[in-house]
Residue frames as qw, qx, qy, qz and C-alpha x, y, z in Angstrom:
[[0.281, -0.684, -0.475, -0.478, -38.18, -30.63, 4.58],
 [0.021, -0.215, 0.556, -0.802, -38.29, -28.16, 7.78],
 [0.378, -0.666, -0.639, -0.075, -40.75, -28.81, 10.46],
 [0.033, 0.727, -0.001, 0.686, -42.07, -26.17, 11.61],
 [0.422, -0.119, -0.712, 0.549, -40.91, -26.27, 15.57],
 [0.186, -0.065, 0.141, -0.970, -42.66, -22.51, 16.78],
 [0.050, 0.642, 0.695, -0.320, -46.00, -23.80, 19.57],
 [0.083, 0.613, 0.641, 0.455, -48.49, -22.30, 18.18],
 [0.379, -0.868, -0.242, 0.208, -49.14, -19.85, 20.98],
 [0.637, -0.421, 0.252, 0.595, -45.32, -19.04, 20.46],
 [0.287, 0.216, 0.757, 0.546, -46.32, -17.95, 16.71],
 [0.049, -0.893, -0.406, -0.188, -49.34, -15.96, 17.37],
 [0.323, -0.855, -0.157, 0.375, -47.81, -14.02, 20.07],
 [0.380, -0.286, 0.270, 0.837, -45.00, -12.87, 17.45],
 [0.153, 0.471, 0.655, 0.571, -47.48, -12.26, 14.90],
 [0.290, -0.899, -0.325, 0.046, -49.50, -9.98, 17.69],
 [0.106, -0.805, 0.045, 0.582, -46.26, -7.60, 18.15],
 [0.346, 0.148, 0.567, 0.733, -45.78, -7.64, 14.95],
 [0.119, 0.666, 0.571, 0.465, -49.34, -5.84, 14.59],
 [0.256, -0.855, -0.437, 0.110, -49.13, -4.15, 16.81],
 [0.135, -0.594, 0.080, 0.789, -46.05, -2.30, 15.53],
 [0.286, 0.241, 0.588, 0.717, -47.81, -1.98, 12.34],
 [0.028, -0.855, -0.514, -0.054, -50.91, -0.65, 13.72],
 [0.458, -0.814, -0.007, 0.356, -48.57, 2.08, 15.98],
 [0.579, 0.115, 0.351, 0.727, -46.18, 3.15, 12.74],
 [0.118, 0.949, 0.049, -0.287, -45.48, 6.65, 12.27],
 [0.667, -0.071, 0.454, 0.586, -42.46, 6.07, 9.64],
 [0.202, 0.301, 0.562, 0.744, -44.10, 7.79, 6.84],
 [0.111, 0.229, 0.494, -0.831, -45.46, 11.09, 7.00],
 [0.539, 0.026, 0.100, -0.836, -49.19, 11.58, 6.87],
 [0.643, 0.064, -0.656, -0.391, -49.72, 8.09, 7.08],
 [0.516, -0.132, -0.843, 0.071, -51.44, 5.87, 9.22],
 [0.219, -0.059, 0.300, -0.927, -53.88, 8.28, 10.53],
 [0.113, 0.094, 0.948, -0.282, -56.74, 6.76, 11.70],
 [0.386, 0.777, 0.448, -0.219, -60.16, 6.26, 9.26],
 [0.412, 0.837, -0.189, -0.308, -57.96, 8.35, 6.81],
 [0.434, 0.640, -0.633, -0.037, -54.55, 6.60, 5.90],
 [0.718, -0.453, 0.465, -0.250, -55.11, 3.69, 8.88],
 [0.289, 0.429, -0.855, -0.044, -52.76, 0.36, 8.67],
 [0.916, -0.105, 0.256, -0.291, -53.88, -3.13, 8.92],
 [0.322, -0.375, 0.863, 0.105, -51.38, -5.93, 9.36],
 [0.394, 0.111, -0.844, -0.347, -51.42, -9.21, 7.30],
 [0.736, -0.123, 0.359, -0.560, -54.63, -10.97, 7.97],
 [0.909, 0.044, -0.370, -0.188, -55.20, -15.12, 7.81],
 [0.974, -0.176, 0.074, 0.120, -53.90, -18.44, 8.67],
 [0.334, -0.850, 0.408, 0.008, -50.33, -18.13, 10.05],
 [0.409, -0.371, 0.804, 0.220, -50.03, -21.64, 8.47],
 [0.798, 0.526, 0.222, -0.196, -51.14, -21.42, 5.08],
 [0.690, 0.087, 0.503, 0.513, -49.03, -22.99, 2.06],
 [0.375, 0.381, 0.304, 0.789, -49.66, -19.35, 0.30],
 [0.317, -0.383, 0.019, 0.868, -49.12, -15.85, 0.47],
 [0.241, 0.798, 0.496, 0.242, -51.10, -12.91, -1.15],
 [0.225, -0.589, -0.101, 0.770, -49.70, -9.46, -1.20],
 [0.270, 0.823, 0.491, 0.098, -51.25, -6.80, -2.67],
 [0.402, 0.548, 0.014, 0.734, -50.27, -3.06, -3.52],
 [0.055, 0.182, -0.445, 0.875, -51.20, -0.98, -0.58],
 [0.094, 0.309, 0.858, -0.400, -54.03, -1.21, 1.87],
 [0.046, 0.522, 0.596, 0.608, -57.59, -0.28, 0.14],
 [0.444, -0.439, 0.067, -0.778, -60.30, 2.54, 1.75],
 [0.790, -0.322, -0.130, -0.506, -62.79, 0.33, 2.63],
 [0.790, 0.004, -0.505, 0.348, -60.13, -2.45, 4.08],
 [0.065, 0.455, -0.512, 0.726, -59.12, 0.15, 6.96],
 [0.417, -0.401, 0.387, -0.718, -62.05, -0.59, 9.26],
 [0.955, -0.146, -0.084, -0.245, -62.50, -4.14, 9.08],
 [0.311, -0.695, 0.644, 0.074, -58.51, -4.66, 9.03],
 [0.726, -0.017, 0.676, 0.130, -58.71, -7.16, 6.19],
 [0.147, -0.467, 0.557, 0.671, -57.03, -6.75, 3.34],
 [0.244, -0.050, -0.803, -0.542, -59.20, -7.39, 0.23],
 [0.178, 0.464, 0.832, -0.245, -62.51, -6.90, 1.85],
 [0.308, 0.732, 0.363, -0.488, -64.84, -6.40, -0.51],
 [0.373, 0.776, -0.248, -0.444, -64.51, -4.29, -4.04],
 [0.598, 0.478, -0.640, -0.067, -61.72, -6.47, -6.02],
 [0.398, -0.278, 0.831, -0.272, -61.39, -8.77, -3.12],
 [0.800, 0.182, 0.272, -0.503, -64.28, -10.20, -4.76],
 [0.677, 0.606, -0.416, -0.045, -61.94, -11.94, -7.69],
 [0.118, 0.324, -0.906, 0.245, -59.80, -13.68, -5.09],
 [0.660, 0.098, 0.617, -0.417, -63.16, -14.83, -3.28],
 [0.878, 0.298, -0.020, -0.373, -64.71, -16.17, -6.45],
 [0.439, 0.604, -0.661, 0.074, -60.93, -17.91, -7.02],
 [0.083, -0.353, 0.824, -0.435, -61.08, -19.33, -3.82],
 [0.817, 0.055, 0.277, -0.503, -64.61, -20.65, -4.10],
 [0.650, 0.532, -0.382, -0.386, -63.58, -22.39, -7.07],
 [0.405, 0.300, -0.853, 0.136, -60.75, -24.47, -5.82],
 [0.715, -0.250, -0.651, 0.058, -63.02, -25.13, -2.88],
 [0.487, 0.083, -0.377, 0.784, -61.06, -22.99, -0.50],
 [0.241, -0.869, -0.431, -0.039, -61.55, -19.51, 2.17],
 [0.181, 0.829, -0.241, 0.472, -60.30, -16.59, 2.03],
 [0.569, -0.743, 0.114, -0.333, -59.13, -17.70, 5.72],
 [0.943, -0.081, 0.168, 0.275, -57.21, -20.43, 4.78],
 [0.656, 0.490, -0.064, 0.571, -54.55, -17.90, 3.14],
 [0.275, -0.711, -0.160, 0.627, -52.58, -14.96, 4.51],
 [0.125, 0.905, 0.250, 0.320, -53.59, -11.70, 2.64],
 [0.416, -0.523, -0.037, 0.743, -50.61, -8.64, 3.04],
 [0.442, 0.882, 0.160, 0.022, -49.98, -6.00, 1.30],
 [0.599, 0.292, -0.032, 0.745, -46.50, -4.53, -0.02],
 [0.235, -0.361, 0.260, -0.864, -47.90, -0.90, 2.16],
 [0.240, -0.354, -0.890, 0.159, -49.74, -1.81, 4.68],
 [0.112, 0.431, 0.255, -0.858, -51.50, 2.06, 5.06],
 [0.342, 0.758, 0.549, 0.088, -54.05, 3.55, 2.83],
 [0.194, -0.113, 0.009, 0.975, -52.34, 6.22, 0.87],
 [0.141, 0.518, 0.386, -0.750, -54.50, 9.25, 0.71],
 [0.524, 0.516, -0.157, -0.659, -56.80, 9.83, -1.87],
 [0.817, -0.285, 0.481, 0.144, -55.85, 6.55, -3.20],
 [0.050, 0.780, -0.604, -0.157, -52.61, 7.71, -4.74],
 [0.919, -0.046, -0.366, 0.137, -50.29, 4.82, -5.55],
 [0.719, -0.643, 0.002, 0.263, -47.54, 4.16, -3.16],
 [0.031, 0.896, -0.428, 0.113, -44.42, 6.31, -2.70],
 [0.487, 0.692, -0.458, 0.271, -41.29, 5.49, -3.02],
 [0.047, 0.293, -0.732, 0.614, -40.08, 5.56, 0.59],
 [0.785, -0.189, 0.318, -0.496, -43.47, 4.37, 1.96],
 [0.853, 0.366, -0.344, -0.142, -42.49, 1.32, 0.00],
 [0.416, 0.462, -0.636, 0.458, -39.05, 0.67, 1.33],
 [0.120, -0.080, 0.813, -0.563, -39.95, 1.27, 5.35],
 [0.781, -0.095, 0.360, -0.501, -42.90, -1.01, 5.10],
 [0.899, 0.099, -0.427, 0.013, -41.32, -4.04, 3.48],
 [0.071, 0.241, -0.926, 0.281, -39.42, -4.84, 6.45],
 [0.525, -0.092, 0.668, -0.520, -42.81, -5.95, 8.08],
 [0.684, 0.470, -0.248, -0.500, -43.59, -7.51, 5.15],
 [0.366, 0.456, -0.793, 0.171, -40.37, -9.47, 5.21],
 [0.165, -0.069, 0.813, -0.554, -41.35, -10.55, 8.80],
 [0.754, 0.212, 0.012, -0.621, -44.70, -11.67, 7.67],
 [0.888, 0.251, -0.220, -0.315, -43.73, -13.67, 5.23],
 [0.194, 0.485, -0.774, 0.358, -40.80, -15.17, 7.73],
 [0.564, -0.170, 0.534, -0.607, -43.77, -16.00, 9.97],
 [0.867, 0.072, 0.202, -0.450, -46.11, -18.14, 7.61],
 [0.243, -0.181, 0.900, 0.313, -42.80, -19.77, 5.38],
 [0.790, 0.369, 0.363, -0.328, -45.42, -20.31, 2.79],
 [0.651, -0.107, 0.571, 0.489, -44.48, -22.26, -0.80],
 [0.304, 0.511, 0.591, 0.545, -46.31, -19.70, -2.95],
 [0.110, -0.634, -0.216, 0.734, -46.58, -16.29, -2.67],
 [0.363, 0.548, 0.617, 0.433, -48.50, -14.36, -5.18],
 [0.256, -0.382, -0.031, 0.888, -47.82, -11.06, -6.07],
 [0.251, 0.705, 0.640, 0.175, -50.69, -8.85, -7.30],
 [0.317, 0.936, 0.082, 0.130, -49.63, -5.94, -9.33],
 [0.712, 0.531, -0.231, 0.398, -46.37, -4.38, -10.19],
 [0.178, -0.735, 0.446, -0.479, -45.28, -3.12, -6.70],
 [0.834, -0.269, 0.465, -0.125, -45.71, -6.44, -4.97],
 [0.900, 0.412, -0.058, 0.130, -43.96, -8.18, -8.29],
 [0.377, 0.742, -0.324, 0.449, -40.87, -5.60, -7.90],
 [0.353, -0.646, 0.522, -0.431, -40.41, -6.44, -3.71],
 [0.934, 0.139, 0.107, -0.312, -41.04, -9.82, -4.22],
 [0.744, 0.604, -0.136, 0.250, -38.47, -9.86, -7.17],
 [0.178, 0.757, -0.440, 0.449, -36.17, -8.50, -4.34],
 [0.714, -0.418, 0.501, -0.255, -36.93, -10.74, -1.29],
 [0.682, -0.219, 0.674, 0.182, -36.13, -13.69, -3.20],
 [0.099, 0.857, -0.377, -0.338, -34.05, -13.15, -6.05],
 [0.037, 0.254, -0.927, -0.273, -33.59, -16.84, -7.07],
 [0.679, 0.200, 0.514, -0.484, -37.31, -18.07, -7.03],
 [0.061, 0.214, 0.821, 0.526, -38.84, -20.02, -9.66],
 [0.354, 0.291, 0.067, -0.887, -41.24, -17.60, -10.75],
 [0.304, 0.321, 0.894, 0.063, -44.49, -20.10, -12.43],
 [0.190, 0.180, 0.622, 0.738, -45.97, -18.98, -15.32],
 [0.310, 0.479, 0.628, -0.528, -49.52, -17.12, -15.67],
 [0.727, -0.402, 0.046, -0.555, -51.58, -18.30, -16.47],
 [0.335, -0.513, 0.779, -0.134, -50.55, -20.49, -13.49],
 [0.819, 0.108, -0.562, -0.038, -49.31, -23.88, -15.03],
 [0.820, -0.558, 0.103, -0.068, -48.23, -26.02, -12.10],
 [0.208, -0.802, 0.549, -0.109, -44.56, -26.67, -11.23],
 [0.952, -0.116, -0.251, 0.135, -42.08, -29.84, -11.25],
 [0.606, 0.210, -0.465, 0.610, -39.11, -31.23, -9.62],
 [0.400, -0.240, -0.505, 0.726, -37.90, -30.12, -5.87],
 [0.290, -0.916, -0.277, -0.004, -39.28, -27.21, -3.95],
 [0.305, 0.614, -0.313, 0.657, -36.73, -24.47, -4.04],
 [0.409, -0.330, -0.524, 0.670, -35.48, -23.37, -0.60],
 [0.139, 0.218, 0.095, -0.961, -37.67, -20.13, -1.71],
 [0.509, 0.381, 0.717, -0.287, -41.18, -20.36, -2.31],
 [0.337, 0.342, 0.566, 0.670, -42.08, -20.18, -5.54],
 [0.193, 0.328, 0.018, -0.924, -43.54, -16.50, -7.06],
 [0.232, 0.549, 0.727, 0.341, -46.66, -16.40, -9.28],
 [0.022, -0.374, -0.021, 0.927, -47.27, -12.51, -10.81],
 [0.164, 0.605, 0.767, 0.136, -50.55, -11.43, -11.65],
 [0.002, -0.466, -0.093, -0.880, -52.27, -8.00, -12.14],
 [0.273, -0.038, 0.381, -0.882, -54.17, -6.39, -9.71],
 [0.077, 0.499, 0.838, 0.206, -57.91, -7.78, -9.44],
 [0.037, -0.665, -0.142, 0.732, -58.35, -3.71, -9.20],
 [0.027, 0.509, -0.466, -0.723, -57.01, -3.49, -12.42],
 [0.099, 0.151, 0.934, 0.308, -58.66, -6.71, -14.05],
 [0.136, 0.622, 0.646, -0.420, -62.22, -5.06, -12.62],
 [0.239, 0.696, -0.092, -0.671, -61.78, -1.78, -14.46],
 [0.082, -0.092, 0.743, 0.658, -61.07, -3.64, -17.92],
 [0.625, 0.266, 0.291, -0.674, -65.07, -4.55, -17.73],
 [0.494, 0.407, -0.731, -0.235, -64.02, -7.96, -19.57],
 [0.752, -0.394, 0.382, -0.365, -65.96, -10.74, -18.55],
 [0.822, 0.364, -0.369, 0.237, -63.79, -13.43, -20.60],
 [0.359, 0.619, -0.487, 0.501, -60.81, -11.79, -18.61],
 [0.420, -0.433, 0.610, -0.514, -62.15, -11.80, -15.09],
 [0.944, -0.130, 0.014, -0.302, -63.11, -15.15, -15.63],
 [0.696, 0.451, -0.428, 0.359, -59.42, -16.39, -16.93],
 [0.013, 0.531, -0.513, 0.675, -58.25, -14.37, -13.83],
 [0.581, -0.356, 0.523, -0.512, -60.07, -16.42, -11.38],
 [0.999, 0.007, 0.024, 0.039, -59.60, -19.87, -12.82],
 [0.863, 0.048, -0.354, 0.357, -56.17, -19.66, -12.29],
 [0.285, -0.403, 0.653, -0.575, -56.07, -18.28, -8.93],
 [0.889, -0.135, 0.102, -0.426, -58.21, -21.05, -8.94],
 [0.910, 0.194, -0.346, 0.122, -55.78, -23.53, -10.30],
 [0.204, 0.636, -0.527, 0.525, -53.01, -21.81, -8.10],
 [0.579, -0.151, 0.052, -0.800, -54.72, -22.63, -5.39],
 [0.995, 0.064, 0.037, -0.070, -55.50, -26.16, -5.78],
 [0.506, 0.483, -0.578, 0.420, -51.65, -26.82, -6.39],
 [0.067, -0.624, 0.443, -0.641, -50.75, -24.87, -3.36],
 [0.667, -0.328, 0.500, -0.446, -52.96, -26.49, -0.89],
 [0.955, 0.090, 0.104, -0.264, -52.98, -30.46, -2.75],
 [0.786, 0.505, -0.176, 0.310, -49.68, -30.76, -5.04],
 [0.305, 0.781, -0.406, 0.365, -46.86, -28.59, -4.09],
 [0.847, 0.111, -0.448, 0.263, -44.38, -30.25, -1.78],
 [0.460, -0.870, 0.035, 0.176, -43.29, -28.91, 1.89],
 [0.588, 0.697, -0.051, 0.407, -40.87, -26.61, 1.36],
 [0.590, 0.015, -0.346, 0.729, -37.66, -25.42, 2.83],
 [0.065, -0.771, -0.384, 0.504, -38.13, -22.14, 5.26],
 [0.518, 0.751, 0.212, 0.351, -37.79, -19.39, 2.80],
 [0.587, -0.358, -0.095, 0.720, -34.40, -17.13, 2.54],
 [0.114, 0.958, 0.259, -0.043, -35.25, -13.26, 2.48],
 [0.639, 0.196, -0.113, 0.735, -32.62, -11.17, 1.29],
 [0.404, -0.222, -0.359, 0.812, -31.46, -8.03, 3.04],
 [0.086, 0.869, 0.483, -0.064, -34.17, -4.80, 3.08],
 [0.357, -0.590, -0.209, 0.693, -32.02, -2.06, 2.79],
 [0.011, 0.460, -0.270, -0.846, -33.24, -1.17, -0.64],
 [0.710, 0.334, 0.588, -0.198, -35.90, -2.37, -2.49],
 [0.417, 0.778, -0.043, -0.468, -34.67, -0.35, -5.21],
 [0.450, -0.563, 0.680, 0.136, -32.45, -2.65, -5.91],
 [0.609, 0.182, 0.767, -0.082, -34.26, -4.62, -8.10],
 [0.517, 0.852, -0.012, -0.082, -33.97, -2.09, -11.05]]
């Protein structure tokens, strides 16, 4: 088991330039224009046991800087109520961290030069679960760590050792679950983020630091 050694102070303060070159990215044009395409870093607890990443940053998520506030956020809140949890106790990212325009999905190349900060996120929190909501976060994911043990959904809980990579758990969008207008479905969908959850924070076993593989192509994964 690693302990985590990095003073807290020591931990924030990477996590602060970290936002602060996300806020200050100009990688991709017309993006990360302020109120129109604006970036917001990974938001939560720096030392949670799991990992959210979404598809790209939402409208309404630009001026509070928190990823899932609000609209479909509302399916991870009602998940989190369940097990007990707060949205605060996790860290919340996205696979883009901009608002594409008009929401568009994400390009290609916006994809690529924003999973390094991704990468470096999820280097900060080392979490043991990292849940990947919708098929862009499933496909980087599927490329950072390339030997996970990917747990079923709905999420059945895990045995035996903690890989040296956290485990994956692929879901759909709660965008996408919203439009079906299926309350059966959104309910399924939040009892097991709900069960995920519970694991994560009660069951699942400190885990080794996790081992990212190299960024220089996400495309890789096709």
């Amino acid at each position: 088991m690693t302990i985590r050694r990095d003073p807290e102070g020591s931990l924030q303060h990477r996590k602060n330039l970290l936002d602060d070159e996300i806020r200050s990215c100009s990688r991709c044009a017309g993006m990360n224009e302020e109120g129109v395409t604006q970036a917001a870093p990974g938001w939560g607890n720096l030392y949670s046991p799991v990992v959210i990443v979404g598809q790209s940053l939402c409208e309404q998520c630009m001026k509070p800087q928190e990823p899932f506030f609000e609209g479909s956020g509302s399916l991870l809140n009602e998940g989190l109520r369940l097990a007990g949890r707060a949205k605060g106790e996790t860290f919340i990212s996205n696979v883009v961290h901009c608002h594409p325009p008009k929401n568009r999905g994400s390009r290609e190349h916006e994809i690529v030069n924003c999973s390094s900060y991704l990468h470096r996120e999820l280097e900060l929190v080392r979490p043991r679960l990292v849940i990947a909501l919708g098929v862009d976060a499933k496909r980087v994911l599927s490329f950072f760590y390339p030997s996970a043990r990917v747990s079923p959904w709905p999420f059945r809980a895990s045995s035996g050792r903690q890989p040296r990579s956290p485990y994956l758990l692929f879901a759909k969008h709660p965008a996408w679950i919203k439009r079906q207008h299926d309350s059966a479905l959104e309910q399924e969908y939040v009892h097991s983020l709900a069960d995920a959850m519970r694991w994560v924070f009660h069951d699942a076993a400190p885990g080794l630091e996790p081992t990212c593989a190299g960024m220089a192509d996400v495309n890789a994964t096709d």
